[in-house]
N, C-alpha and C positions, 0 to 999 in steps of 0.2 A: 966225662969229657969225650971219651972216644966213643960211647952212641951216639949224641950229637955230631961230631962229624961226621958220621957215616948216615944219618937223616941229612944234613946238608947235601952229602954225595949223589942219595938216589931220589931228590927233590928233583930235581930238571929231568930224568931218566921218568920220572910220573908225567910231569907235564908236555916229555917230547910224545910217548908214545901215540896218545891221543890226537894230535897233528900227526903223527905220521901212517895211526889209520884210515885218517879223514881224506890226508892227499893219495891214500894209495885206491881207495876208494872211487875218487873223483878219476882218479886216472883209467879205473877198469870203464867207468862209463865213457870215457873218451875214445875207448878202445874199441865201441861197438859204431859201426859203421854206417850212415844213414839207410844204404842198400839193406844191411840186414834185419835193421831193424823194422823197416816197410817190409819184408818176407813176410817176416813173421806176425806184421798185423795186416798184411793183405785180405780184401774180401775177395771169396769168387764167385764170380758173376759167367753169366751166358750171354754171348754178345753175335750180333749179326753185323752186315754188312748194307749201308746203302745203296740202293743198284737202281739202275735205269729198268724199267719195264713200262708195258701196257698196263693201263687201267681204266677203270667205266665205273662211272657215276651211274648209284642205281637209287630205285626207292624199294622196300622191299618190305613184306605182308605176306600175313597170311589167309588163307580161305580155302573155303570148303568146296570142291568141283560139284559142277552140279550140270546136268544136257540141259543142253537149248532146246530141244523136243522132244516130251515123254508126255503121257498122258492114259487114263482108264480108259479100256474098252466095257462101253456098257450095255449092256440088252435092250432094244428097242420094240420090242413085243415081249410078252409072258411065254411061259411055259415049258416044259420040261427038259433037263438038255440031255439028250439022247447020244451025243459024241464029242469027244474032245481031239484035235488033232495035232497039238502042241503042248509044249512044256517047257517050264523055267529052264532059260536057261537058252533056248531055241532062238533062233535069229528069222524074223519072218519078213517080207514086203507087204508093202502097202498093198488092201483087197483082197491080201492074201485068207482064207478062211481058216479060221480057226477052231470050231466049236459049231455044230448045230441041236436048234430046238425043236421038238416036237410040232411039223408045220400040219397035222393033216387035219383039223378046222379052219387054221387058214388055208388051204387049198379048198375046203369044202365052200368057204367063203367066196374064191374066185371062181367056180365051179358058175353058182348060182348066180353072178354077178355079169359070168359071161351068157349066161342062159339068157334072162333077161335083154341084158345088152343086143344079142343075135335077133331076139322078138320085137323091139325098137327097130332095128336098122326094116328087116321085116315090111312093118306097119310106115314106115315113112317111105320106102319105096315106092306103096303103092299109094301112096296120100301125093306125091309128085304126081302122080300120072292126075289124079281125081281135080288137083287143083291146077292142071294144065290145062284140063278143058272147061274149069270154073266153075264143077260139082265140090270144089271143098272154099270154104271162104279163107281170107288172110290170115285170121284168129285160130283159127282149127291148125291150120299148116304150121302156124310158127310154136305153137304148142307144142306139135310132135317133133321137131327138129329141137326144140328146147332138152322134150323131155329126153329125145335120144343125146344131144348132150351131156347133159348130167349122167346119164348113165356108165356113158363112156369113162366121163371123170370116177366113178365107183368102182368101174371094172378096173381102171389103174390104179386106185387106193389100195383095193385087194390084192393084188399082182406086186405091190412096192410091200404091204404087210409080209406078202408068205416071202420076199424076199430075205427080209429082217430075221427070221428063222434063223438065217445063215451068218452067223457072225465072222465078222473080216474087222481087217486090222484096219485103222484109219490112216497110222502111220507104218513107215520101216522104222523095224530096231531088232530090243533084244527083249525076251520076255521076260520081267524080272520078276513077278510075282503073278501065281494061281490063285483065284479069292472061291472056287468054284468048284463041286466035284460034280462027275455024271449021275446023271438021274435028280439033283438037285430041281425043285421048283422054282424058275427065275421070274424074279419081279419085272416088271417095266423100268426102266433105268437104273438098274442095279450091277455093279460093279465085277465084273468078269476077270478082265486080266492089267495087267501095268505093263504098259511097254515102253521104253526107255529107247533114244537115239542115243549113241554112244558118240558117234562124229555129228557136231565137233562136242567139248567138253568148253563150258564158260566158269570163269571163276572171278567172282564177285570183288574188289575191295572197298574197303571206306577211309580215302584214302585224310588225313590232314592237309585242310585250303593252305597251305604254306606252300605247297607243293602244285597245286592248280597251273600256274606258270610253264612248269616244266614238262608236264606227261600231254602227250599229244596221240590221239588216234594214229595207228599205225607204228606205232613203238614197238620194240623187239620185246619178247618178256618171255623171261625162262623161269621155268617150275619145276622145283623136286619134291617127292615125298619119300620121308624117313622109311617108311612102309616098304621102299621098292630100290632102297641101297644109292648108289649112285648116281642112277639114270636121271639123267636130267632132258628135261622135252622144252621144244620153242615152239611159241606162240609169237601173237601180237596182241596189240591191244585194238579192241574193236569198239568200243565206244568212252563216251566220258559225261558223267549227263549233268546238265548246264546248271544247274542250281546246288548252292551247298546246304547240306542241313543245320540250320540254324541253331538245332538243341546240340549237336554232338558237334558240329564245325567240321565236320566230312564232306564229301562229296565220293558218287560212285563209279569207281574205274573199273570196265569190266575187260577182262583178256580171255581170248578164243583160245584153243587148242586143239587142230585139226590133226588129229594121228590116225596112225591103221597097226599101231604094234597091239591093241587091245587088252593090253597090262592097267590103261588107268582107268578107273573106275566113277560114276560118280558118288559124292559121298567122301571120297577123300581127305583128307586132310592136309594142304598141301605149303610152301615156302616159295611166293611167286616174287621175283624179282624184276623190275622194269627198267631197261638202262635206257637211258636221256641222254646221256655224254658220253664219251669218249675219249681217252689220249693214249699216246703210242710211248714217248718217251717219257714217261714220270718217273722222281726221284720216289720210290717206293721205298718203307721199312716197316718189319713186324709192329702191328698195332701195340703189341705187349710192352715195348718201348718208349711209349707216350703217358708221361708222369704228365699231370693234373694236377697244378697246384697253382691255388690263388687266382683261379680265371685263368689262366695262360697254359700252355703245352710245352712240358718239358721234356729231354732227353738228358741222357750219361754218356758222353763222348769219352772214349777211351784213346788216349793218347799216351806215346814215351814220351819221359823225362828220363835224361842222365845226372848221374849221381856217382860223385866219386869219394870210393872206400878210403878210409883214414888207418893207417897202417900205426900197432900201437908205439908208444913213445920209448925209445932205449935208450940209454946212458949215452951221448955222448953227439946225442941228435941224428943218428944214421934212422931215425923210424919217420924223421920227416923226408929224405931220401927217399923211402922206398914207397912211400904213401903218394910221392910226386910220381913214381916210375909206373906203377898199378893203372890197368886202363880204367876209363869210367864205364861204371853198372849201368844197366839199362833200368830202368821201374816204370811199367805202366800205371798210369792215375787215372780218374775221370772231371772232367769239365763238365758241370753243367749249362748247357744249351738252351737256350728260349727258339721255339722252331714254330713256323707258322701252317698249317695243315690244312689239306686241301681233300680231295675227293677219298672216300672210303671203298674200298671192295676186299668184303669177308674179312680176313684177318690183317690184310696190307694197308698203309695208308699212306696218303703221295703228302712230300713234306716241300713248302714251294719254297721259303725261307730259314737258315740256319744250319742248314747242315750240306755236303757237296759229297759227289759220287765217291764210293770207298771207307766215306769216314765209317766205323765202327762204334755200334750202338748198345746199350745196354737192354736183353730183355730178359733178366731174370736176376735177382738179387735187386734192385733197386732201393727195398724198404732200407736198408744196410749203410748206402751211402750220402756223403754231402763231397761239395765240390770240391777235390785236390786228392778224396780217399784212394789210396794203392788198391789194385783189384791183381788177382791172379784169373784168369781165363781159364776156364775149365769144361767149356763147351762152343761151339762156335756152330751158328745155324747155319744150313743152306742158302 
């Protein structure tokens, strides 16, 4: 009889315990604060700001610099070259001579060419006088004036031959390549030296017909090559030619570059950009902040929300007191934004719709979040 009562006794003492772990339980989760609990699942992100700047719409390509005038200097007579008076590398003008050949047949040629010649002038001298007084007939006199003609013409073939000996530059430039050494036997049209115009440098593109509309003769176009660090050179654009290529749907835009620093080379490999437009005040933000999803252009706007701490619960209700007296927490969150996008330049992009000057953008973490996630800022760009 007295175990029984005392299994009566500690029945309710089984069955409170378990309710009183369950509400002591529920109460410690009550006790944790929305502020802390977004601490602690906060992402962090790098966020920039949207600011007003300049910006210029460009199209932008690459290609290979190449002169507008270079060309082979080649032998126009045979035979041996007996001096050279340049070299790679040498900057020469135009007529300037460079190289002569062994002329002393062709002078031997001019030699004989003027002999003759002198014995013509000679024999028609006195063939004047004979058919003034009508001892020579018509046929005889126009004979000798023919044949002194032609001879004339021989005697200057000769004289333009021994001249060609002497090889001269057709153009100015620079000499980029020797194909030829002394004492070498030169052919008749055979390949001597490469001379290259440095001013100006033209660079080719092929641009896509979508763009045909926009690029116009006399456009600004700036060129860098990785090759040569920073420097960037201006050009224009000096032609555009009227028809598009059918197989590739190109057309070709060529842009001049007229310099004197002689750092660019042709042959280059170069990053030519052509700006069409222009604006002064555009809402600009890092490209890296432009989420792509579903056809449309999104950002992560990072905005406050306040959030006020919940102080835990005591006996007697003083814990809802002190939870009403506690200021509100601040927590930053992100809104996702649908933004409408306008001209591109390098890493910036002008935003015309969706976002206004100041708001704070997300560009780094983004895989991380959805719209309302607490972010902690851990970096803030220029």
């Amino acid at each position: 009889m007295p175990a029984r009562i005392m299994i009566a006794r500690l029945l309710p003492v089984s069955i409170l315990l378990p309710a009183l772990f369950l509400l002591h339980g529920c109460g410690a989760g009550h006790s944790q604060t929305p502020s802390a609990s977004a601490a602690t699942a906060a992402v962090p992100v790098a966020v920039a700001a949207a600011r007003l700047a300049p910006i210029a719409a460009s199209y932008v390509g690459t290609a290979a610099l190449e002169a507008d005038h270079e060309t082979d200097v080649v032998a126009k007579t045979g035979g041996v070259l007996l001096r050279i008076d340049i070299e790679e590398g040498d900057t020469v003008r135009a007529g300037q001579v460079l190289a002569e050949l062994d002329g002393a047949q062709a002078r031997l040629a001019v030699d004989e060419a003027d002999a003759t010649l002198k014995k013509l002038r000679s024999n028609f001298a006195r063939s004047q006088e004979l058919y003034q007084r009508k001892l020579l007939s018509q046929k005889d006199y126009d004979q000798l004036r023919y044949d002194l003609e032609a001879q004339q013409a021989v005697y200057q073939q000769k004289v333009l031959a021994l001249s060609w000996t002497r090889i001269t530059a057709p153009i100015g430039g620079v000499i980029s390549r020797r194909m030829v050494k002394r004492g070498n036997l030169i052919q008749t049209n055979q390949a001597l030296f490469h001379i290259v115009d440095m001013r100006p440098l033209l660079a080719v593109l092929h641009v896509p017909e979508r763009e045909l509309g926009r690029l116009q003769p006399g456009q600004t176009a700036h060129l860098a090559v990785d090759a040569l660090g920073r420097h960037d050179f201006t050009g224009d654009v000096l032609r555009i030619a009227p028809v598009v290529d059918a197989a590739s749907g190109t057309f070709r835009v060529t842009c001049e570059f007229d310099h004197d620093s002689g750092v660019l080379r042709p042959g280059m490999f170069a990053r030519i950009a052509i700006v069409y437009d222009q604006r002064r005040n555009a809402l600009v933000i890092p490209r890296s902040a432009v989420v792509e999803e579903d056809g449309r252009s999104t950002v992560y706007v990072v905005v406050h929300q306040a959030a006020r701490p919940q102080a835990p619960r005591v006996p007697g209700g003083r814990g809802q007191a002190r939870a009403a007296a506690l200021p509100p927490a601040a927590v930053e969150i992100v809104r996702r934004v649908v933004i409408r996008t306008g001209y591109g330049d390098g890493d910036r992009i002008e935003v015309l719709t969706g976002l206004k000057h100041g708001d704070r953008v997300v560009t780094l973490g983004q895989n991380n979040l959805r719209d309302g996630t607490a972010v902690t800022v851990v970096e803030r760009a220029p």
